[in-house]
MARBA-3410 file (N, C-alpha, C, O; in Angstrom, 1 decimal):
84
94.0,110.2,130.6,94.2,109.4,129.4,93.5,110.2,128.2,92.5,110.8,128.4 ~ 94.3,110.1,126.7,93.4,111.0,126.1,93.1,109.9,125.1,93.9,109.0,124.8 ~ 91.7,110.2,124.6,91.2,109.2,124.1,91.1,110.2,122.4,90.8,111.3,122.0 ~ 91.5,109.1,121.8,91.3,109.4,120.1,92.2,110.3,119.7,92.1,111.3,119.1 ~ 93.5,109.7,120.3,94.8,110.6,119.8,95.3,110.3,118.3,95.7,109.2,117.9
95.3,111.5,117.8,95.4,111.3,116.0,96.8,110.8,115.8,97.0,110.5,114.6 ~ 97.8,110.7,116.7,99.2,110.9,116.9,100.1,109.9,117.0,101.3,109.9,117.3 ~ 98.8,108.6,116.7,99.6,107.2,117.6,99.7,106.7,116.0,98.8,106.9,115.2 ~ 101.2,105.8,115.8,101.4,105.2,114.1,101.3,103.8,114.9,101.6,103.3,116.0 ~ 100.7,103.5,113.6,100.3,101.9,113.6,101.4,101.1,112.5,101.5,101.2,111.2
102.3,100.3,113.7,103.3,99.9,112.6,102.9,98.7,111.3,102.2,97.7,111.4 ~ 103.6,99.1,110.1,103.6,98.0,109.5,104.7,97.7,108.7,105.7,98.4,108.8 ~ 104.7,96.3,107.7,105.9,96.1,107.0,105.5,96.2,105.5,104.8,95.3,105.0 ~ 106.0,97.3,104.8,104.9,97.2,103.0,106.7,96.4,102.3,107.9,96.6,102.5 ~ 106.0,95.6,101.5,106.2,95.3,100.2,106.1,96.4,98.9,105.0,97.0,98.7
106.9,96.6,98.2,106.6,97.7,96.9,106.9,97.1,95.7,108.0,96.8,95.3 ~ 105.7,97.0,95.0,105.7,96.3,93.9,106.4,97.0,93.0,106.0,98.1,92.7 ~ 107.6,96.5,92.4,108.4,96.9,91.2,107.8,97.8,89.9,108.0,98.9,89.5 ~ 106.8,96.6,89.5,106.1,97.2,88.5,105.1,98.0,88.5,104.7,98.3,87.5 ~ 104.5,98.5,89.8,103.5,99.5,90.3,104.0,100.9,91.3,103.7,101.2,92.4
104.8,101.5,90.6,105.8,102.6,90.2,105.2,103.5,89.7,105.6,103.6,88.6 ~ 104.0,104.8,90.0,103.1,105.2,88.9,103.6,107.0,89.2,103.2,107.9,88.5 ~ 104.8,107.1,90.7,105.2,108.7,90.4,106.1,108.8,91.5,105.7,108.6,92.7 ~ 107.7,109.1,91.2,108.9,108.5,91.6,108.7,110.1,92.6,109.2,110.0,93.7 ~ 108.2,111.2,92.3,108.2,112.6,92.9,106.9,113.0,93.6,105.8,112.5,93.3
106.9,113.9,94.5,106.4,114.4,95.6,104.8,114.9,94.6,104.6,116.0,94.1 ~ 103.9,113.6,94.7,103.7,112.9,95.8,103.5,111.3,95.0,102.8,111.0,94.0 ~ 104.3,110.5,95.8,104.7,109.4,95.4,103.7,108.3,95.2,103.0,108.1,96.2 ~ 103.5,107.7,94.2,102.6,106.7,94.5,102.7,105.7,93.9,102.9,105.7,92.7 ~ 102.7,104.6,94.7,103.0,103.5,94.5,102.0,102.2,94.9,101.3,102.1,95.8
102.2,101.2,93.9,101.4,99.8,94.4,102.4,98.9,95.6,103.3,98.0,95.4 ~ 101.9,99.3,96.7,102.5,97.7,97.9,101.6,96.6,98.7,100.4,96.6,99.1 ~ 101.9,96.2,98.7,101.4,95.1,99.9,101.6,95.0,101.1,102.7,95.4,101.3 ~ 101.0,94.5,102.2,101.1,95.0,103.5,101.3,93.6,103.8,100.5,92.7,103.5 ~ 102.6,93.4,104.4,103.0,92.0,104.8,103.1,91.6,106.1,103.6,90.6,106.4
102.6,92.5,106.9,102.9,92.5,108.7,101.9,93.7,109.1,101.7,94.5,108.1 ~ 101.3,93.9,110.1,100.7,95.2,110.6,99.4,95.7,110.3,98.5,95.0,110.3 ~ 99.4,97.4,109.9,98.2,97.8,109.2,98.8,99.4,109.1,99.3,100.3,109.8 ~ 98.2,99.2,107.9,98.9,100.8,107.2,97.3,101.3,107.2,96.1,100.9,107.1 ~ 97.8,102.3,107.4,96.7,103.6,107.5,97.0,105.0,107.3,98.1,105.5,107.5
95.9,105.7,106.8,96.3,107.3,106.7,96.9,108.3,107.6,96.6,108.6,108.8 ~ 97.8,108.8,106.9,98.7,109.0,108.7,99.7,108.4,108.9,100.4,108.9,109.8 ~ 100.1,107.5,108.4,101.4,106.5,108.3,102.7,107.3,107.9,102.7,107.5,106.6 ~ 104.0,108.0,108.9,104.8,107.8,108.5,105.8,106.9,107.7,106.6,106.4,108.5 ~ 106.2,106.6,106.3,107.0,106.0,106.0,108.5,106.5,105.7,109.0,107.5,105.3
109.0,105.2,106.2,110.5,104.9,105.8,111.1,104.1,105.8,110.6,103.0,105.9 ~ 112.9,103.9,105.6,113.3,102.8,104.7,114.3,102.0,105.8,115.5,102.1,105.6 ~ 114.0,101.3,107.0,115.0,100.7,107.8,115.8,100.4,107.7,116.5,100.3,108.7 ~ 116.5,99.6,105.9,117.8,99.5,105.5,118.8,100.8,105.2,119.9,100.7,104.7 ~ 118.3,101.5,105.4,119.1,103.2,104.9,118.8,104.0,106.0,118.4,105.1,105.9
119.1,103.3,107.6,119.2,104.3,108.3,118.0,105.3,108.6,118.0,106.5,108.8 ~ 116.8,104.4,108.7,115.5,105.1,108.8,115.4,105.8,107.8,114.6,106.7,108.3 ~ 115.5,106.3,106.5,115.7,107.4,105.9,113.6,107.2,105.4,112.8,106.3,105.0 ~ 113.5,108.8,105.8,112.2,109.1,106.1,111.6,109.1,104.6,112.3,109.4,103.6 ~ 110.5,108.8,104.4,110.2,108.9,102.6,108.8,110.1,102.9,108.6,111.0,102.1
108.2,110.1,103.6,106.9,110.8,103.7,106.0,110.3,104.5,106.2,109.4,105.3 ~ 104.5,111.1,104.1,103.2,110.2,105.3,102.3,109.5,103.9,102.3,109.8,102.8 ~ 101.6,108.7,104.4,100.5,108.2,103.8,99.4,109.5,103.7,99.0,110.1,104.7 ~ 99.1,109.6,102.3,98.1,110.6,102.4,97.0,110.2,101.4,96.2,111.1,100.9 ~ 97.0,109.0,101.1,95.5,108.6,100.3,95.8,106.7,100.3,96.8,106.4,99.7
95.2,105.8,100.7,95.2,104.3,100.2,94.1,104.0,99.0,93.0,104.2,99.4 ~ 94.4,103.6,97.8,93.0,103.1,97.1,92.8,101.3,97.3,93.8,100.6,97.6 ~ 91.8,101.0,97.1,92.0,99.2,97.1,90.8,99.2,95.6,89.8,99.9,95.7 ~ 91.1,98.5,94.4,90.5,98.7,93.9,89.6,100.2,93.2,88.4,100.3,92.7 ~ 90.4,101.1,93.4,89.6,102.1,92.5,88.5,103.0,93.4,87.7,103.8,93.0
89.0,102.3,94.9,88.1,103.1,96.1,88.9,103.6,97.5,89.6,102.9,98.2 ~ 88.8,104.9,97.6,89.6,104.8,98.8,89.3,104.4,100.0,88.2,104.5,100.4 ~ 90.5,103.9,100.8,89.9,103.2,102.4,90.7,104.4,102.9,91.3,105.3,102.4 ~ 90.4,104.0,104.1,91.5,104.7,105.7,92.6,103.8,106.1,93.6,104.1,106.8 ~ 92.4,102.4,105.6,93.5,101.1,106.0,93.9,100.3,105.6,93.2,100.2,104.6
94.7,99.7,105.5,95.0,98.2,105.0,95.5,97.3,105.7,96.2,97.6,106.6 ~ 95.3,95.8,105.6,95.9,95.1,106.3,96.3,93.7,105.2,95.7,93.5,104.1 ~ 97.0,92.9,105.6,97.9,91.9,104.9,96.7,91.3,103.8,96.8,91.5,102.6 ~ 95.6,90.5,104.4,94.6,90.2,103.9,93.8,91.1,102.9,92.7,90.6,102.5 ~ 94.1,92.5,102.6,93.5,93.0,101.6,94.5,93.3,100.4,94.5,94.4,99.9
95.4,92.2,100.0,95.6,92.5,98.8,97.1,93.5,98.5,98.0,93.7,99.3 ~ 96.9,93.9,97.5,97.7,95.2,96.7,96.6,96.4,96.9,95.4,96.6,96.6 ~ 97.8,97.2,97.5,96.6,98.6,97.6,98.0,99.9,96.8,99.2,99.6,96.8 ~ 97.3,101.1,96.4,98.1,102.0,95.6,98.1,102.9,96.5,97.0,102.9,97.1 ~ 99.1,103.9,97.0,99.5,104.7,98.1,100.0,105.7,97.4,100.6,105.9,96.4
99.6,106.7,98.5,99.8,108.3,97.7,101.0,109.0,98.9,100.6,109.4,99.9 ~ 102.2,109.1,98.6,102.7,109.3,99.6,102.9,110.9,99.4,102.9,111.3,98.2 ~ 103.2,112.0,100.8,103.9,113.4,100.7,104.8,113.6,101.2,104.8,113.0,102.2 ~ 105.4,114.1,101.0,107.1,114.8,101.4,106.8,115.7,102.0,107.7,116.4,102.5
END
């Protein structure tokens, strides 16, 4: 068994706030909300209505103006830094 495999994704469902749109290009970042699961650094994202169509990994979450490693439903709106 290997323990503390960096390799395992923790599913979730984000919400993308319309008006929290702050950079449409590589590297994207956007305000969502976590409506199912737990998003974390490391998070493949993508779009399940378009055929899985891959958008990038999570590569920074802020919550208020601080960075975490996570998020989960109960914390709100968090701003995400996505890479291609």
């Amino acid at each position: 068994m290997n323990k503390g495999n960096k390799d395992a994704i923790y599913p979730c469902v984000l919400e993308v706030m319309k008006d929290a749109i702050f950079n449409r290009k590589d590297p994207i970042i956007i305000g969502v909300n976590v409506l199912k699961g737990q998003l974390r650094v490391g998070t493949p994202i993508c779009v399940p209505e378009r055929e899985n169509l891959r958008i990038g990994v999570v590569e920074a979450i802020e919550r208020n103006k601080n960075k975490v490693n996570s998020a989960v439903p109960k914390d709100g709106s968090v701003s995400v830094r996505i890479s291609g």
